[in-house]
C-alpha positions as CSV (number, residue, x, y, z in Angstrom):
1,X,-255.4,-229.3,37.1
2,X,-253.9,-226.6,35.0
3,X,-250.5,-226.8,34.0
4,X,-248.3,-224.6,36.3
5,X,-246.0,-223.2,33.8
6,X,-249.3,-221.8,32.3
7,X,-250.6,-220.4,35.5
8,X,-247.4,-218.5,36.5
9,X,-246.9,-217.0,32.5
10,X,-250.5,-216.2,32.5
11,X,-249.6,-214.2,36.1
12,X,-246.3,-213.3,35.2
13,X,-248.4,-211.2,31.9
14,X,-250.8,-209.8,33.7
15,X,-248.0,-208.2,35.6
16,X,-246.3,-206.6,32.6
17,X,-249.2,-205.5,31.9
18,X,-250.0,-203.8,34.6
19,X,-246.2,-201.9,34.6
20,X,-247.1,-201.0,30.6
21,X,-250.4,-199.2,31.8
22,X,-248.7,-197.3,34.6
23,X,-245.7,-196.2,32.2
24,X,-248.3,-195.0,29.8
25,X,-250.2,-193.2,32.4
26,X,-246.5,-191.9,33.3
27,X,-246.2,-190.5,29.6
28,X,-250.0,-189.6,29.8
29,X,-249.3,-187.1,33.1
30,X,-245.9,-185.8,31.9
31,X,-246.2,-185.8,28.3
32,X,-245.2,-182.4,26.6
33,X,-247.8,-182.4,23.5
34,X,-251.3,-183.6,22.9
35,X,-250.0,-186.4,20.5
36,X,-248.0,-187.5,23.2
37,X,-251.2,-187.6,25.6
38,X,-253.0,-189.9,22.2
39,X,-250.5,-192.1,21.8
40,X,-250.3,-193.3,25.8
41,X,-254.2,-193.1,25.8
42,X,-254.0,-195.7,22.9
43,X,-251.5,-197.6,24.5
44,X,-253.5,-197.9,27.7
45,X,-256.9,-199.0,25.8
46,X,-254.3,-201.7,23.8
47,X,-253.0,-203.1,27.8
48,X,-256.2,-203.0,29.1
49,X,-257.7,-205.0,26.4
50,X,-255.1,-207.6,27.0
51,X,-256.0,-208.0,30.6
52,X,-259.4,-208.3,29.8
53,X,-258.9,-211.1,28.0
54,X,-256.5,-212.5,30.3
55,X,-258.9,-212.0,33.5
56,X,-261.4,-214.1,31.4
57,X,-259.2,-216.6,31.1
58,X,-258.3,-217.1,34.2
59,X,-261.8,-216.7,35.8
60,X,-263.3,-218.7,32.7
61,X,-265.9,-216.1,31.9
62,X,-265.6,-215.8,28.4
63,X,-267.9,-212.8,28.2
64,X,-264.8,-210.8,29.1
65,X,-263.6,-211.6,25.5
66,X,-266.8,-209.8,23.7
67,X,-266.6,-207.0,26.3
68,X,-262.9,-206.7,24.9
69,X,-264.0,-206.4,21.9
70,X,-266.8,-203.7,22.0
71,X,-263.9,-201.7,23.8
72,X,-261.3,-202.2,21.4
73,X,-263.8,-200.4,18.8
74,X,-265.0,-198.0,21.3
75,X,-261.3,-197.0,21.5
76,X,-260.3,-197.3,18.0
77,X,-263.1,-194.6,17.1
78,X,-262.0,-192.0,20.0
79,X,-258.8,-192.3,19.4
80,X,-259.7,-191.3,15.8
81,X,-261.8,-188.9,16.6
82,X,-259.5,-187.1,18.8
83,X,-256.7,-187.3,16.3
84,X,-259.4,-185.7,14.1
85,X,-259.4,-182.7,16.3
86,X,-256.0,-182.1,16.7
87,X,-255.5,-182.0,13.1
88,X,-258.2,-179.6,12.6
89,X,-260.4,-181.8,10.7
90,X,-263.7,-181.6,13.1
């Protein structure tokens, strides 16, 4: 059996996680500039990652990792991309 002090910390994450993403998607709604609107888009992909690995932890499917991982990149090159645009560089 798995240690409780693990169990409720692994819980007791995936609900700080869950407040970041909804403060993020807070700043996403009400934020006055576009790079305001990037940097809570970035900061939602970032949570979300996190709980991915988490859920694969606690349901011990480990293929929640890799898919973690493909969108972590995913991410990274959108984010880029749209910082691209707002600079003017596309």
């Amino acid at each position: 059996m798995e240690n409780i002090v693990v169990q409720y910390s692994v819980y007791t994450a995936l609900v700080l996680i869950g407040i970041g993403i909804i403060l993020a998607f807070i700043r996403f709604m009400k934020g006055p500039e576009a790079s305001d609107r990037v940097v809570a888009t970035d900061t939602m992909s970032v949570t979300i990652i996190g709980g991915l690995i988490l859920f694969g932890y606690i349901f011990q499917r480990f293929i929640y990792v890799d898919v973690s991982l493909i969108y972590a990149a995913l991410g990274f090159l959108g984010i880029v991309v749209i910082a691209r645009y707002l600079e003017g560089g596309v």
